[in-house]
C-alpha positions as CSV (number, residue, x, y, z in Angstrom):
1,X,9.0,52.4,-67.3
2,X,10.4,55.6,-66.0
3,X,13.3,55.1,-63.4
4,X,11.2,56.8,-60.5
5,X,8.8,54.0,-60.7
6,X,10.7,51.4,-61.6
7,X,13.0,51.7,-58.7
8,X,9.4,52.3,-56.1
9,X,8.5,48.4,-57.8
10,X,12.0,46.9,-56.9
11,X,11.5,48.8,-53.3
12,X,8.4,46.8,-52.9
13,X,9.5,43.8,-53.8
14,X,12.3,44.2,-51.8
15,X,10.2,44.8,-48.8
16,X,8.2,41.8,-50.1
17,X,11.4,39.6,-50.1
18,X,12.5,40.4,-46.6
19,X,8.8,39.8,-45.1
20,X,8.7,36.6,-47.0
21,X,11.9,35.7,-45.4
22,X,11.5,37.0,-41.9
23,X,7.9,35.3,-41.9
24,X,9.6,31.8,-43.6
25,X,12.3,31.8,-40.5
26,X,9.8,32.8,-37.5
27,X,7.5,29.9,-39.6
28,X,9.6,27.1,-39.3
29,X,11.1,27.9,-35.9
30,X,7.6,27.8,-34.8
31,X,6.8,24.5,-36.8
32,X,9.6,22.9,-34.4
33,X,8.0,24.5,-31.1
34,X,4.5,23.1,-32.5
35,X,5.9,19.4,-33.9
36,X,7.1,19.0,-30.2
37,X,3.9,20.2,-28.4
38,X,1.8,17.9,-31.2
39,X,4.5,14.8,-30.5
40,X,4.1,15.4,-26.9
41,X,0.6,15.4,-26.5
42,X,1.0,12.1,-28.6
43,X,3.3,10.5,-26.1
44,X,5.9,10.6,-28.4
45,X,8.4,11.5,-26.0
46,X,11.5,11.5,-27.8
47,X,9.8,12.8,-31.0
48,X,9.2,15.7,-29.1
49,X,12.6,16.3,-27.0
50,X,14.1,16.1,-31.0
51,X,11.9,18.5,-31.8
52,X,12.5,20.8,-29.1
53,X,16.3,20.9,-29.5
54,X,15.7,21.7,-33.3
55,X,13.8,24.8,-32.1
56,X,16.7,25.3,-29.0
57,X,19.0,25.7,-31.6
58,X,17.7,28.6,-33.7
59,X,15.8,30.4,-30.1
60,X,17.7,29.5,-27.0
61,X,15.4,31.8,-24.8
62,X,12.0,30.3,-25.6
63,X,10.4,29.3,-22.5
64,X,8.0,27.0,-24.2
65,X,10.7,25.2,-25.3
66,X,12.4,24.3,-22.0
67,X,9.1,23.6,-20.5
68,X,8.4,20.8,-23.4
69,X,11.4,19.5,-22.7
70,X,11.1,19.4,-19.5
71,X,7.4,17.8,-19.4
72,X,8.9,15.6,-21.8
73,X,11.7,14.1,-19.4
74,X,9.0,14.5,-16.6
75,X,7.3,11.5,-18.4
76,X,10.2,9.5,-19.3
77,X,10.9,9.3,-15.8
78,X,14.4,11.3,-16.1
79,X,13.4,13.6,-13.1
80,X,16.5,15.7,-13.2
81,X,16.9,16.7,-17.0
82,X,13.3,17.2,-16.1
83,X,13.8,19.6,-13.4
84,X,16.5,21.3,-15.2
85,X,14.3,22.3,-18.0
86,X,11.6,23.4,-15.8
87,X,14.4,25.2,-13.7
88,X,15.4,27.2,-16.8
89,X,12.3,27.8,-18.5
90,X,11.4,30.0,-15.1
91,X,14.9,31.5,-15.6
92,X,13.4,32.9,-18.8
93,X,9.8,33.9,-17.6
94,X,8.8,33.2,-13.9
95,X,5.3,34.4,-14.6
96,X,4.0,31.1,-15.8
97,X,2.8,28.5,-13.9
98,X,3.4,25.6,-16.3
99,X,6.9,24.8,-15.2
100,X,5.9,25.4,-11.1
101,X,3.4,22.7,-11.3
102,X,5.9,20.1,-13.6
103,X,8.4,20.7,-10.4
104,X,5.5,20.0,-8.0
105,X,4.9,16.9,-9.6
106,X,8.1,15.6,-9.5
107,X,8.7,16.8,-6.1
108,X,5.3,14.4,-5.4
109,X,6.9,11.3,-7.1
110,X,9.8,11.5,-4.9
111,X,8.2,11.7,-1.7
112,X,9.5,15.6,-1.6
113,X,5.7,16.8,0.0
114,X,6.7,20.0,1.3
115,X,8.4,21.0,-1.8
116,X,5.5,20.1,-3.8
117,X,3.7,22.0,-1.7
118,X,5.9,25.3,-2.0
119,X,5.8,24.5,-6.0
120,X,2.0,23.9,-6.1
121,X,1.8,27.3,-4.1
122,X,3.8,29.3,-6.3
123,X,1.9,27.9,-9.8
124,X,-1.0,29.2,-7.9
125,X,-0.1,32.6,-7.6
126,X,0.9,32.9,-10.8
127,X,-2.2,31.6,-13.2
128,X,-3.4,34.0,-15.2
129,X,-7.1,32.0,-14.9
130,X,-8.1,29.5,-12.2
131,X,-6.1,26.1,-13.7
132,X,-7.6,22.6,-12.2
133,X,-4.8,21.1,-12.0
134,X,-2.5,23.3,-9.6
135,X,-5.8,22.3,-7.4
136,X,-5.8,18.5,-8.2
137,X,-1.6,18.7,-7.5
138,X,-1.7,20.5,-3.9
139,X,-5.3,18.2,-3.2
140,X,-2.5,15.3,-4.1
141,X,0.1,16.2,-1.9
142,X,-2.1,17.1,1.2
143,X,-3.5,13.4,0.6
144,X,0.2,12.4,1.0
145,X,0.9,14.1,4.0
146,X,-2.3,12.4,5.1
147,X,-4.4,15.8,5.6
148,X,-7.4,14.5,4.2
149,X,-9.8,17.3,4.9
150,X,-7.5,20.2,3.3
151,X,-7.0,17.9,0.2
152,X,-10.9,17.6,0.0
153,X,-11.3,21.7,-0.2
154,X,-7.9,21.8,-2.9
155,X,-10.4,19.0,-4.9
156,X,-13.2,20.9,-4.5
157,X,-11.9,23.4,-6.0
158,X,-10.7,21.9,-8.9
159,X,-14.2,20.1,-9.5
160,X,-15.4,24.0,-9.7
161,X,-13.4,25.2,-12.3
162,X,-13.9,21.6,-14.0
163,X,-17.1,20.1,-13.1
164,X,-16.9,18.1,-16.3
165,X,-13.4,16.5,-15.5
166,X,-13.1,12.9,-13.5
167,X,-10.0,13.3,-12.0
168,X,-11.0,16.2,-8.8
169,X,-14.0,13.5,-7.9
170,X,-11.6,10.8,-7.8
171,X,-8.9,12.5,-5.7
172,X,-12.6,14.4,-3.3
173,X,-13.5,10.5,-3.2
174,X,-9.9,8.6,-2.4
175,X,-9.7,11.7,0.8
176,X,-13.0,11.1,1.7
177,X,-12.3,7.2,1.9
178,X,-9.0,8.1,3.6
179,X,-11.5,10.2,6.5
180,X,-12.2,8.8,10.0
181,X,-15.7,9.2,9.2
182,X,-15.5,6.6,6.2
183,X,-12.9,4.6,7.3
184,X,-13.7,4.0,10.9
185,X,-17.5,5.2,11.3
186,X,-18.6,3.9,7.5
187,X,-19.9,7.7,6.8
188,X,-18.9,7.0,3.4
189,X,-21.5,8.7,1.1
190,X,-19.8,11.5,0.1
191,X,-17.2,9.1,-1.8
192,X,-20.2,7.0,-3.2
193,X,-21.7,9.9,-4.7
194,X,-18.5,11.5,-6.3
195,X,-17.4,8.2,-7.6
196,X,-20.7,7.7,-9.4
197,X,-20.0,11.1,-10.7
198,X,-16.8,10.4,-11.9
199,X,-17.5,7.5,-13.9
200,X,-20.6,8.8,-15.7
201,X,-17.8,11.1,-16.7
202,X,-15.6,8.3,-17.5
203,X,-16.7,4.8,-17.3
204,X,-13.5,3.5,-18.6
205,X,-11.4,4.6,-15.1
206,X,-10.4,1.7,-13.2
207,X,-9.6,4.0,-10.6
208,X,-13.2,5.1,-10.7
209,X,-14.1,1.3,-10.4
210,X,-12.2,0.7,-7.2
211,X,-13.3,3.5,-5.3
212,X,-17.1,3.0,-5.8
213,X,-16.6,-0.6,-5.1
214,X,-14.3,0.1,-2.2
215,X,-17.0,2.8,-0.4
216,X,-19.5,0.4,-0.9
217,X,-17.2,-2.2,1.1
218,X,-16.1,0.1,4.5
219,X,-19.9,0.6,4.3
220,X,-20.6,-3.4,4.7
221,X,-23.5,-3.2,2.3
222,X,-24.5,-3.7,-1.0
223,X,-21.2,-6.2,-1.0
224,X,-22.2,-7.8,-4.5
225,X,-22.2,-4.5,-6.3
226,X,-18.5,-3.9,-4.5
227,X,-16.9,-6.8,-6.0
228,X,-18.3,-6.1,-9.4
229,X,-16.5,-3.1,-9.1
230,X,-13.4,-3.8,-7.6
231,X,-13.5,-6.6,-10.0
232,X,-14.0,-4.3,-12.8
233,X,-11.2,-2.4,-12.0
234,X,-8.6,-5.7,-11.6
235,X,-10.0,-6.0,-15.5
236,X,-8.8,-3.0,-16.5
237,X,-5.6,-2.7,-14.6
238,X,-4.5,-6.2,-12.9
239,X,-0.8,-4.7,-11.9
240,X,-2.5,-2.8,-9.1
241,X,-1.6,-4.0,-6.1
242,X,-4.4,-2.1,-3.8
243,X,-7.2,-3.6,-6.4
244,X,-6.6,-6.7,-4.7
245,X,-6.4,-5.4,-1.1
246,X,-9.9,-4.0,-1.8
247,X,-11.2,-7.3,-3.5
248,X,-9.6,-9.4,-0.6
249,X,-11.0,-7.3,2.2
250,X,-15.1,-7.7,0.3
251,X,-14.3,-11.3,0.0
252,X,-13.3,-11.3,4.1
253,X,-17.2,-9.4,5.1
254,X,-18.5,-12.1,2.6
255,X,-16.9,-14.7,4.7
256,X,-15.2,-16.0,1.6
257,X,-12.0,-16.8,3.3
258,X,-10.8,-19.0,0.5
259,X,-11.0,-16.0,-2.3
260,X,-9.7,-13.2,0.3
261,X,-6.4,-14.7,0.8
262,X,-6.2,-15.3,-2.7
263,X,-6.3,-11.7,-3.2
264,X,-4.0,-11.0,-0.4
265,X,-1.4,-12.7,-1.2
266,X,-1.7,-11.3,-5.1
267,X,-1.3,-7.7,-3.5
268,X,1.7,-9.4,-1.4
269,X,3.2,-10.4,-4.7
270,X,2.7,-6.9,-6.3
271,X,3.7,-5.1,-3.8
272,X,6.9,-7.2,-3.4
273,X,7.9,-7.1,0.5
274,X,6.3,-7.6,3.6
275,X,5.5,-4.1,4.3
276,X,1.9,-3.0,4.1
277,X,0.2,-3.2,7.1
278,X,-3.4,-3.4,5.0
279,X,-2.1,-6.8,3.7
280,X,-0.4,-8.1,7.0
281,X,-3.5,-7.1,8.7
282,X,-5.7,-8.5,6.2
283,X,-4.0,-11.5,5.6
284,X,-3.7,-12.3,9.5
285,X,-7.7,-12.0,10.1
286,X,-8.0,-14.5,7.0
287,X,-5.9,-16.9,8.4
288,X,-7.3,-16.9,11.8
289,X,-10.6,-17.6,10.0
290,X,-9.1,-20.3,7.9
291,X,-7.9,-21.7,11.5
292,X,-4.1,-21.5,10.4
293,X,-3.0,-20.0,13.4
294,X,0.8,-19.9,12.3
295,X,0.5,-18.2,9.7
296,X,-2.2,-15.8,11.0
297,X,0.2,-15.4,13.8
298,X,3.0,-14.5,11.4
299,X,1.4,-11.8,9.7
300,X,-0.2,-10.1,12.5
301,X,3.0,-10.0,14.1
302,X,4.2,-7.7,11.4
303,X,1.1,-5.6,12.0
304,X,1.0,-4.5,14.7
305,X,4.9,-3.9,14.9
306,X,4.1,-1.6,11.7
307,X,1.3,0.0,13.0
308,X,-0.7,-0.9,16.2
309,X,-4.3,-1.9,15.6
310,X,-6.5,-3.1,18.8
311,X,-8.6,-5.6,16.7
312,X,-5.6,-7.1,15.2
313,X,-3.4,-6.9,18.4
314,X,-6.2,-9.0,19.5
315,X,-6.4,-11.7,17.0
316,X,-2.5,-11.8,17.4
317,X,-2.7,-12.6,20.9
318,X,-6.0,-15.2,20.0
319,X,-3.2,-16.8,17.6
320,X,-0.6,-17.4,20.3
321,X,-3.1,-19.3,22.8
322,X,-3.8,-21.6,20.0
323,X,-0.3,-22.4,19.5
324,X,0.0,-22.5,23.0
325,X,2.4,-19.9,23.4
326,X,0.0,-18.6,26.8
327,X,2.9,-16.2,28.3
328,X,3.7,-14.6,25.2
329,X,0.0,-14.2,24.8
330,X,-0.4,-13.0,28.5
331,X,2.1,-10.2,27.9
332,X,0.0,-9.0,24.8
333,X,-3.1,-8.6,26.9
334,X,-1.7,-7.1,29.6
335,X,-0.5,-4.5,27.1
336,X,-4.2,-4.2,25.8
337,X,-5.2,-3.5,29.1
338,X,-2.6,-0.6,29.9
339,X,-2.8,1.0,26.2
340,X,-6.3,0.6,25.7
341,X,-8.9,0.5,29.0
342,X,-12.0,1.0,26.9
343,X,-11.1,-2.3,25.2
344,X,-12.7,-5.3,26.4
345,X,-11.1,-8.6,25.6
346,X,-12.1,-10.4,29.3
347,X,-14.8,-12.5,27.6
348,X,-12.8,-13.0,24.4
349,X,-9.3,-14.1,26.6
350,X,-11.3,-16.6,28.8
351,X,-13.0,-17.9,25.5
352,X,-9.8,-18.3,24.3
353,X,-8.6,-20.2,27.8
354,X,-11.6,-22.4,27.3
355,X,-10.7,-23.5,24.1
């Protein structure tokens, strides 16, 4: 071989050598980065965050690696390692919304709303393509700041871009349920229809379950099919403690006293404190039913120190005539009739007097 062409073939192979090796490096760098998306979208948390540091190691400035990590703490429930990793995967490329909306959602589990507002803003302005889920978060925390009809236009919005998704009908039907219209007026429709959606989508959501069962209930009709449902959804997830509020309020409009406080007091359990005015409220109308005046006095009292209702106020005050407590029951109309002249409780206080 002449020595002109020989050394062109060990040039070649040369150049052969050092793609081979440049290509072998990037390759299993890369094998890291994807081992910890694949473990991730696994739930293998910690697979992944091992992953992920094997790959932080060899490229400290890859942003996908700090926002795996930090999804990956997200979901372990370590919020601040999360947030750091979110924090300096935007340090690296502040373009992307990923990392935004992972900060938004931890900002929503910590009952930070205006913060996961601002973050759900900002992974909005910077999607390359409408994403669904910047939609579903901001729908999420306008539901938590309890302005229902802006969450129903975020959810709307995310049922556009994904019609064939579940989750924007279940958050459109949970704001709708939420609405004056459904909860007060029984204009409930609207939720019916996108929960019926929703689980042709997905029959196996328990979440799904409990709405359509639950609209059918502030609607007082078609009461059987609402505690199939709600009972469907106890089936699937029986740690949940608003399942049982929802099954003990269809058991109350069924006039099944016996089974309502049942489910009351399973939601008291779950919840673990005395707190919830749904439950206090519930559990005082059951009582009053049942004829146990104490304790129906007991739990209304915390109701309507928690969060005024005029039926319950009512029942409260019904309570303390039959346990004879007449002044302390005198006071509590009196206040009915200052707070709340519409109200009429004349016939019901000198029904009360006559009993």
């Amino acid at each position: 071989m002449k020595p002109q062409k020989k050394g062109l073939v060990i040039g070649s192979i040369l150049i052969i050598l050092i793609v081979v090796i440049v290509f072998g490096l990037n390759y299993f760098q890369t094998k890291h980065l994807d081992k910890g998306w694949n473990y991730l979208n696994n739930n293998q948390y910690q697979m992944a965050i091992s992953e992920f540091n094997l790959e932080k190691e060899k490229n400290s400035d890859q942003y996908w690696v700090y926002a795996g990590l930090g999804k990956a703490y997200e979901l372990l429930g370590d919020f601040e390692e999360a947030q750091y990793n979110y924090k300096k995967a935007i340090d690296l490329d502040s373009t992307i919304d990923y990392s935004y909306r992972g900060l938004g959602n931890i900002s929503l589990n910590m009952g930070e709303y205006d913060l996961a507002q601002e973050y759900a803003e900002e992974a909005i302005k910077r999607q390359d393509f409408s994403h669904s889920k910047n939609y579903l978060l901001l729908g999420q925390v306008f539901f938590k700041k309890g302005n229902y009809e802006r969450a129903q236009e975020e959810f709307k919005k995310a049922i556009e871009i994904e019609p064939g998704v579940d989750s924007g009908y279940i958050g459109f039907g949970f704001n709708v349920l939420h609405s004056e219209k459904c909860y007060l007026k029984g204009e409930c429709s609207l939720a019916t229809n996108a929960f019926k959606i929703a689980l042709t989508l997905n029959p196996n959501s328990a979440y799904s379950h409990y709405g359509l069962g639950h609209s059918y209930t502030l609607q007082n009709e078609s009461l059987d099919l609402a505690l199939k449902e709600i009972t469907t959804a106890i089936e699937m997830d029986g740690s949940n403690p608003y399942f049982y509020i929802g099954l003990g309020q269809t058991y109350f409009l069924l006039a099944n006293y016996k089974d309502a406080k049942i489910a009351y007091l399973k939601a008291e359990e779950l919840i673990g404190n005395h707190q919830d005015g749904r439950i206090n409220g519930g559990l005082g109308r059951t009582y009053y039913a049942l004829g146990d005046y104490e304790n129906a006095e007991k739990y209304l009292g915390r109701y309507y120190l928690d969060k005024p209702h005029v039926r319950n106020f009512e029942l409260h005050a019904r309570a303390l005539y039959k346990l004879g407590r007449i002044e302390e029951a005198n006071t509590q109309f009196a206040y009915l009739a200052e707070n709340y002249p519409d109200y009429d409780v004349s016939d019901r206080e000198q029904d009360i007097k006559d009993n």
